[in-house]
C-alpha positions as CSV (number, residue, x, y, z in Angstrom):
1,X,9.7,12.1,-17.7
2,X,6.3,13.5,-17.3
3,X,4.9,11.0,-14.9
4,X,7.9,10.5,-13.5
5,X,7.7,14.0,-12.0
6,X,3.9,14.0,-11.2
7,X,4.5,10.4,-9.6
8,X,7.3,11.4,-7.5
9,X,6.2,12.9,-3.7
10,X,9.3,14.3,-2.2
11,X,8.9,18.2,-1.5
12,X,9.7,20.4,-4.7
13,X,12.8,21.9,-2.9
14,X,14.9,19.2,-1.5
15,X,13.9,17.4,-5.0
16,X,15.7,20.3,-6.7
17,X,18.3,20.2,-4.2
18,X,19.3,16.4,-4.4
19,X,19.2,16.8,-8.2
20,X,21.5,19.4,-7.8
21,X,24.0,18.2,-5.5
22,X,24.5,14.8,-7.8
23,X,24.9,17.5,-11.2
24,X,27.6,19.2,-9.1
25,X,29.3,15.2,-8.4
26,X,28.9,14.5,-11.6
27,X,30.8,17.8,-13.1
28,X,33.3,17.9,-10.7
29,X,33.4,14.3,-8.8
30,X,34.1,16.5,-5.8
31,X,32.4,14.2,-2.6
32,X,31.9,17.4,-0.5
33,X,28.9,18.0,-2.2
34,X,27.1,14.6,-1.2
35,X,28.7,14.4,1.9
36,X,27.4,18.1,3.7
37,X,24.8,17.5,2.3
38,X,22.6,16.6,5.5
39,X,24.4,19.0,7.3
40,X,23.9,21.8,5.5
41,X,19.7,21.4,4.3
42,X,19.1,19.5,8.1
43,X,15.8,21.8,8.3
44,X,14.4,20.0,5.0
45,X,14.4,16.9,7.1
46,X,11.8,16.0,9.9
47,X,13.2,13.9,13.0
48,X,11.2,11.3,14.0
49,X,10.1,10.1,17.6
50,X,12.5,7.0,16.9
51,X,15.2,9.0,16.0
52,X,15.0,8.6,12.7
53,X,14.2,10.7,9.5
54,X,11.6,11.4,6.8
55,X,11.5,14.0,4.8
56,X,8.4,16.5,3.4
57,X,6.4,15.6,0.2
58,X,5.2,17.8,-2.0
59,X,2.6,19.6,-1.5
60,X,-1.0,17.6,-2.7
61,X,-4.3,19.1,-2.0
62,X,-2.9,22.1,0.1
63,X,-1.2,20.0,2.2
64,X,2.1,18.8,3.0
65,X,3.0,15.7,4.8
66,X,6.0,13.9,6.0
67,X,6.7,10.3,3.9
68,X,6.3,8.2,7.4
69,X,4.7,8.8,10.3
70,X,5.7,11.1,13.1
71,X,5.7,8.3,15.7
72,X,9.0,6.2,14.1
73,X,9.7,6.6,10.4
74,X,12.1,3.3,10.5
75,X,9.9,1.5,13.2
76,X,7.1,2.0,11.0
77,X,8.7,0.0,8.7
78,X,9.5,-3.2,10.9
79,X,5.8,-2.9,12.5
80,X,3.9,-2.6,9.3
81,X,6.1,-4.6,6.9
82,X,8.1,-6.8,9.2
83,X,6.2,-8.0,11.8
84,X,3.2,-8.6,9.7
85,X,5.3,-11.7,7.7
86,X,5.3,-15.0,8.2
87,X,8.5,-15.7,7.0
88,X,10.5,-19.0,6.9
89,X,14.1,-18.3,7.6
90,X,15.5,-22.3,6.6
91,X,14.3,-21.1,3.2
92,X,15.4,-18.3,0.4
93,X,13.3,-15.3,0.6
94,X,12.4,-12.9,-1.9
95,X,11.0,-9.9,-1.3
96,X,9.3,-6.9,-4.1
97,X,9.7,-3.7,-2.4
98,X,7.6,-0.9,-4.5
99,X,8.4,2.7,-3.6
100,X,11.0,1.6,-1.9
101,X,11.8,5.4,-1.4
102,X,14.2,6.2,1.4
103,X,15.0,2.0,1.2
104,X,13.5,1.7,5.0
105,X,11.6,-0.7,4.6
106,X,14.2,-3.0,2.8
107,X,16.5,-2.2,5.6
108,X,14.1,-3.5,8.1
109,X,13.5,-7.1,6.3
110,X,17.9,-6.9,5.5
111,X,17.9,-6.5,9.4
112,X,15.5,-9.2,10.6
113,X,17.2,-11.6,8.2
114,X,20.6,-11.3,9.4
115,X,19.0,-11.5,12.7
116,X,17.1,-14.8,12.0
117,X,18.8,-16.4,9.0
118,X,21.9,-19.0,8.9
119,X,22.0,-20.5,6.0
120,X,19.3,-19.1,3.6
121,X,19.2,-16.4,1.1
122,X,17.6,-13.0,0.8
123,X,16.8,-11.1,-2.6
124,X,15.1,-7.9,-2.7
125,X,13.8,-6.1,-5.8
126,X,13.7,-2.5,-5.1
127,X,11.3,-0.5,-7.2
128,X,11.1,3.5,-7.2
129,X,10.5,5.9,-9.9
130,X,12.5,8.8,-8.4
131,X,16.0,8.7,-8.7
132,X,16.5,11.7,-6.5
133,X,14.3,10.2,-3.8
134,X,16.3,7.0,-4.0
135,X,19.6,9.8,-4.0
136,X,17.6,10.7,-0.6
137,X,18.7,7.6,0.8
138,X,22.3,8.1,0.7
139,X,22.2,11.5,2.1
140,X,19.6,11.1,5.3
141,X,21.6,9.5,8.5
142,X,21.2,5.7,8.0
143,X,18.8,4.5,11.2
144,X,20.2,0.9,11.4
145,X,23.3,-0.4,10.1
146,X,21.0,-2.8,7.7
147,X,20.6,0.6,5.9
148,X,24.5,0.8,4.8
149,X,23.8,-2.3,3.1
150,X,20.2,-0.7,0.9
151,X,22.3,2.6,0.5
152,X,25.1,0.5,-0.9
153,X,23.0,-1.2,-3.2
154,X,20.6,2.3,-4.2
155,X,24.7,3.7,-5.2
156,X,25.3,0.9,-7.5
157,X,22.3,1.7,-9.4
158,X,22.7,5.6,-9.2
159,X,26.3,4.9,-10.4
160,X,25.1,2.2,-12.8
161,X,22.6,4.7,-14.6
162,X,24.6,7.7,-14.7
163,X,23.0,9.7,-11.8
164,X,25.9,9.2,-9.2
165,X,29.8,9.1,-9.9
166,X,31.6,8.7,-6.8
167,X,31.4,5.2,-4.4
168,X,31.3,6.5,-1.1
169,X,29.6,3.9,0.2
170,X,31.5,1.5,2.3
171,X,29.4,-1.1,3.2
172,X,29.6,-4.6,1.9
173,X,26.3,-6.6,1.0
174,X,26.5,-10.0,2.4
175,X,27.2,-12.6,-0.3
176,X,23.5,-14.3,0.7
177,X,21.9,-11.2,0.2
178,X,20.7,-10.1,-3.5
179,X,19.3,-6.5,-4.1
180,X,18.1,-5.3,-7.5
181,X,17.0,-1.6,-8.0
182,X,14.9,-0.6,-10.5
183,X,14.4,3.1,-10.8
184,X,11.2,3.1,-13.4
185,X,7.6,2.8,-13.4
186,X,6.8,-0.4,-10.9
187,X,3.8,-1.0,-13.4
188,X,6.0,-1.8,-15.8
189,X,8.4,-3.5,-13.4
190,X,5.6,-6.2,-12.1
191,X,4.6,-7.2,-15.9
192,X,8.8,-8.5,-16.5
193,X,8.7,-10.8,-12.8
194,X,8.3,-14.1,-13.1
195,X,5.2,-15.9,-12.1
196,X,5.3,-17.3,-8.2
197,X,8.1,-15.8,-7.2
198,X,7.4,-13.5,-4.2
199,X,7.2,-14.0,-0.6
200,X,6.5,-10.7,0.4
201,X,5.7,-7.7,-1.4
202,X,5.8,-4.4,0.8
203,X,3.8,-1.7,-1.0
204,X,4.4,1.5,0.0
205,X,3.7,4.3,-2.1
206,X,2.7,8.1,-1.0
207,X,-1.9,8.0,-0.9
208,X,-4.3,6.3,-3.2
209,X,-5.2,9.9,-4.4
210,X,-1.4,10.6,-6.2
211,X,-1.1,7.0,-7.0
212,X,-4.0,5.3,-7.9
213,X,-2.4,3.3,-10.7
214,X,-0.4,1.6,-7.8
215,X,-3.3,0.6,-6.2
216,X,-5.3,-0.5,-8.9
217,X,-7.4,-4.1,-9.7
218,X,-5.1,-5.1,-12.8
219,X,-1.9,-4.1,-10.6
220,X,-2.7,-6.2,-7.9
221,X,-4.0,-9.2,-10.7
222,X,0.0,-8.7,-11.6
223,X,0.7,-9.1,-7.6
224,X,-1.8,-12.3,-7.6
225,X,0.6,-14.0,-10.8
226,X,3.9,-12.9,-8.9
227,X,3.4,-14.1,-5.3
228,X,3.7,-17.2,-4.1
229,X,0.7,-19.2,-2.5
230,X,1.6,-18.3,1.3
231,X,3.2,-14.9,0.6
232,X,1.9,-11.9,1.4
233,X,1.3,-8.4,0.8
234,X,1.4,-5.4,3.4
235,X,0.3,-2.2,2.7
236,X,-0.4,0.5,5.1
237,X,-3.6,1.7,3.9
238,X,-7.3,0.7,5.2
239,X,-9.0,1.8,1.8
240,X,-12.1,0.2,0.6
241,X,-11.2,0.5,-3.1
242,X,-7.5,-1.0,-2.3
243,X,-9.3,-4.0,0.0
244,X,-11.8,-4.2,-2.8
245,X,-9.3,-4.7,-5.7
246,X,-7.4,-7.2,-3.6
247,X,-10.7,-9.3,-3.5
248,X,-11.5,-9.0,-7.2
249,X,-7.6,-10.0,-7.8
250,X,-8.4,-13.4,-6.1
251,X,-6.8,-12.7,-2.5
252,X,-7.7,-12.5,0.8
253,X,-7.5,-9.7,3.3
254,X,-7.1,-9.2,7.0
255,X,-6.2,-6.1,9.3
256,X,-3.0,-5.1,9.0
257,X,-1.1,-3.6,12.1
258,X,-1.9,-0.2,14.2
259,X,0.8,2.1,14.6
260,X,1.2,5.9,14.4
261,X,-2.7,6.1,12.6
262,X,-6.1,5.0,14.1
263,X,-6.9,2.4,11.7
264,X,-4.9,-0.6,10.9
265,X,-3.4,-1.3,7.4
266,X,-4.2,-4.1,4.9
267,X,-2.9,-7.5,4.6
268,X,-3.7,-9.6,1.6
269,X,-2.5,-13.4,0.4
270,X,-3.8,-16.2,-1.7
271,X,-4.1,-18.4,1.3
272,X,-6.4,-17.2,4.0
273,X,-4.0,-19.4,6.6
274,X,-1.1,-16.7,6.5
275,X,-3.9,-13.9,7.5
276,X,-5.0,-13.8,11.5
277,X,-7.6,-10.6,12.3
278,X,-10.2,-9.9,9.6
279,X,-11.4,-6.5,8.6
280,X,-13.9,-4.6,11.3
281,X,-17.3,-5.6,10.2
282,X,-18.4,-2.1,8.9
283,X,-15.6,-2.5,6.6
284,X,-16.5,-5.3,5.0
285,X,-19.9,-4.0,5.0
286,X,-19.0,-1.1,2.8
287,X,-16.5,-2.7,0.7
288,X,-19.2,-5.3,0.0
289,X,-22.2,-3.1,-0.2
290,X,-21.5,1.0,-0.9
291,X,-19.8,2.2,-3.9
292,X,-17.0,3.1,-1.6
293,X,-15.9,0.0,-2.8
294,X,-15.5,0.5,-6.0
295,X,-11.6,-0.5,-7.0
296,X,-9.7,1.5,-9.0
297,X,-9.2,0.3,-12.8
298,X,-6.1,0.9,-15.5
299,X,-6.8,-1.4,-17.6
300,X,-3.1,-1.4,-20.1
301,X,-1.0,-0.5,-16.5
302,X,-0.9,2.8,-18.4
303,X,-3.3,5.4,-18.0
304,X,-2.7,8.5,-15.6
305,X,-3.7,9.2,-12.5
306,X,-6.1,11.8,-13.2
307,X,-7.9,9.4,-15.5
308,X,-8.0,6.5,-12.9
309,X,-9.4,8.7,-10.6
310,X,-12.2,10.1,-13.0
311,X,-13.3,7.0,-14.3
312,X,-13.6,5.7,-10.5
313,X,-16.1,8.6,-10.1
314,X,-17.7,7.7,-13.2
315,X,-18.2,4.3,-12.3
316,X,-19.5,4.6,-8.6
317,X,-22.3,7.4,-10.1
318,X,-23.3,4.7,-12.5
319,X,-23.2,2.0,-10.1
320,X,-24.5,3.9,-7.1
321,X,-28.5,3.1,-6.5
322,X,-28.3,0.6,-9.4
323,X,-25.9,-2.0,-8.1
324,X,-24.4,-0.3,-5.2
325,X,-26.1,1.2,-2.1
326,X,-25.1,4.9,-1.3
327,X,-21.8,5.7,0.5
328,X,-23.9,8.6,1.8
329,X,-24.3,8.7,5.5
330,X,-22.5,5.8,5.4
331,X,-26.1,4.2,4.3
332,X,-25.1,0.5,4.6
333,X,-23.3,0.1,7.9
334,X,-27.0,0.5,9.8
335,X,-28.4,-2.3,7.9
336,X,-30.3,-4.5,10.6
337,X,-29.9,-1.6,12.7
338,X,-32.4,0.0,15.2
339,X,-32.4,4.3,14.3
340,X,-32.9,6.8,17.0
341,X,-31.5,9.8,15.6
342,X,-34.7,10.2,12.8
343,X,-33.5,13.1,11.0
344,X,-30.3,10.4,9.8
345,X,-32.6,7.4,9.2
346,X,-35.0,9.2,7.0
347,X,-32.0,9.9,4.7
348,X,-30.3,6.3,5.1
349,X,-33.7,4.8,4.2
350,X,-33.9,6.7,1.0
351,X,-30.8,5.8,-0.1
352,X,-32.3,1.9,0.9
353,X,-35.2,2.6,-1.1
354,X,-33.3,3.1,-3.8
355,X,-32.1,-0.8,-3.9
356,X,-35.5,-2.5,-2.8
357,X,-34.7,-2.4,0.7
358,X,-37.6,-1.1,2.6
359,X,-36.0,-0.3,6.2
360,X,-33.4,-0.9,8.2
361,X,-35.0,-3.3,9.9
362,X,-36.7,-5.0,7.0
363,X,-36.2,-8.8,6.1
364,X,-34.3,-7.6,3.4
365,X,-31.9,-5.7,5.5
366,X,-31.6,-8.6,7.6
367,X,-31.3,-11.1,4.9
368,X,-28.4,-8.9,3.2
369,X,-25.9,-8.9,6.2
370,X,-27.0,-11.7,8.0
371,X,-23.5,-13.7,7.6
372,X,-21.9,-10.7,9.7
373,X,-24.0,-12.3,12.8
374,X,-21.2,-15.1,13.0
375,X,-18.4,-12.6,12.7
376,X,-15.0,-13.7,14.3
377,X,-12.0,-11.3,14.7
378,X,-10.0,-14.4,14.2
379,X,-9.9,-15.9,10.7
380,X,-10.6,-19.0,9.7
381,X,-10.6,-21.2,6.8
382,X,-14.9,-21.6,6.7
383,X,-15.0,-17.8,8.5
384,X,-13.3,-14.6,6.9
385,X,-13.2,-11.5,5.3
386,X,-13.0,-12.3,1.8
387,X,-16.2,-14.9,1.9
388,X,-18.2,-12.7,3.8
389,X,-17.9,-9.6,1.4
390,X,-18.3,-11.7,-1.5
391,X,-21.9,-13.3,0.2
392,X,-23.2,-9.9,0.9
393,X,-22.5,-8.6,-3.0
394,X,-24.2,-12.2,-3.8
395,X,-27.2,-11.6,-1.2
396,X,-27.8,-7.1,-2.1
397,X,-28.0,-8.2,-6.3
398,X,-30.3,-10.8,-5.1
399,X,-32.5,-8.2,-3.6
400,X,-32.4,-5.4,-6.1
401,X,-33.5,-8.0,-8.7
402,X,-36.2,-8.8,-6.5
403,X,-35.5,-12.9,-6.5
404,X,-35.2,-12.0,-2.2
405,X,-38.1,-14.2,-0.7
């Protein structure tokens, strides 16, 4: 119960709220309770620019955030989740949805299959570790009618475990479309799937920094068993420890789409062909080069978040001037770079110093990020993200060992 409450995001009040208004169902099996429920706590829910809702997390270093951007909570979901896929409607599809929270973004890829599909299949495994945040679902207004379907799976499962009573639901899930909910740890969920099984997996939860253990190298090695060759998995976040731990895992990665943030997210499969746009090359600089891209580890998919996070800092001190050049300054983006501003490349050339690289401009600068001088947006078999890291990492050890001639 312990990490379930420290993994859980949604604000402290509406989580005591949802938790009661389900005890009061369950005592009385009196609907009014669930059924005001948005009406009367409205001003715990923010209304997005698309009309739909999120809700506030808790709060996490001082702050408090919504779950989904301001710009379109539900067309987040399609844009980030949906359109990214390259999915082939004359053939079953099976999707792993972890932190499926408010079940958006299973409601998207329920809408686009009705949309697109005739004669195939859809099963989605929904993963969330709150039960009150999956309650959530059933009490915001649903943004599409794909969402009765979710909301009448998410009540099953409430029901099913004790947390719910009453059906209220009235939708009907299509008799092609499949939808498990597991409310538990998706650590633990990933390590009972079957091996190549997955076209999509949408991953989704709150920030690296609360959930670390979702984001980590042997999680994603579980994603790697799990997926299919040409599936694919979205995530929202441009991290260089998340894009670094897909690499180790055996994938590859390419930019994920733009919308409500400045940055795009992160696409990763085992075949580069089902990935267009690769990373901006001073991201694959750092995530090849700086102990920015540093993944994080759990080995056992059971350690806390606080120690995931720790041992990351541990490691990137060790590693950092020994087999990692300095995230400081952002040291290795102005490798084979001219410097004006001197003040800045005295300190970036210490931190260079530090890893036998003389200057910025030195033939070992040159020679470590030389492959970036045939960089394409568009990915290719012979050019991409994932080979170009992994030669830089090959071509920096090179040099700190001194075998560079």
């Amino acid at each position: 119960m312990k990490y379930e409450n420290n993994a859980r995001v949604i604000n402290d009040d509406i989580f005591d709220l949802i938790n009661q208004c389900f005890d009061e169902e369950r005592s009385s099996r009196n609907n009014e309770s669930r059924l005001n429920f948005f009406d009367t706590y409205n001003n715990y829910f923010v209304l997005t620019d698309d009309g739909s809702y999120s809700i506030n997390s808790k709060e996490i270093n001082h702050k408090i955030e919504t779950l989904h951007t301001s710009t379109g909570a539900i067309s987040e979901a399609f844009e980030k989740f949906i359109k990214p896929m390259k999915f082939d409607y004359t053939k079953d599809i099976t999707i792993l949805d972890i932190c499926a929270g408010l079940g958006y973004n299973s409601s998207a890829a329920i809408d686009d299959f009705l949309k697109k599909s005739k004669d195939s299949s859809l099963t989605i495994e929904m993963v969330e570790i709150s039960a009150a945040t999956l309650a959530c679902g059933l009490l915001v207004p649903s943004p599409i009618k794909a969402h009765d379907i979710t909301r009448k799976a998410i009540e099953d499962e409430l029901i099913k475990t004790g947390y719910a009573t009453l059906e209220l639901e009235k939708a009907e899930i299509p008799s092609n479309i499949n939808i498990n909910v597991f409310i538990e740890d998706a650590r633990q969920t990933v390590q009972k799937l079957k091996d190549n099984s997955y076209d999509a997996i949408f991953l989704d939860p709150f920030s690296q920094n609360m959930a670390p253990e979702l984001f980590s190298l042997e999680f994603f090695k579980e994603f790697r068993r799990i997926i299919k060759d040409r599936g694919i998995v979205a995530t929202y976040t441009s991290s260089a420890p998340v894009r670094a731990a897909f690499i180790e895992a055996g994938f590859y990665i390419g930019l994920g789409p733009i919308f409500g943030r400045k940055q795009g997210g992160t696409l990763a499969s085992p075949s580069q062909e089902m990935l267009d746009t690769s990373l901006p090359k001073n991201d694959e600089i750092r995530i090849a080069l700086s102990d920015v891209g540093i993944p994080f580890r759990d080995p056992g998919l059971n350690n806390s978040s606080e120690y995931i996070l720790e041992k990351r800092t541990q490691e990137r001190h060790e590693k950092r001037h020994n087999t990692k050049i300095s995230s400081a300054v952002k040291t290795p983006i102005f490798l084979a770079q001219e410097m004006d501003d001197e003040k800045l490349k005295r300190r970036v050339e210490r931190n260079l110093a530090k890893m036998n690289i003389p200057s910025t401009t030195s033939p070992e600068a040159k020679y470590i990020v030389e492959i970036e001088n045939g960089y394409e947006e568009k990915q290719s078999i012979e050019n991409n993200s994932r080979d170009r890291i992994l030669n830089m990492k090959k071509r920096l050890k090179k040099v700190k060992k001194g075998d560079y001639e």
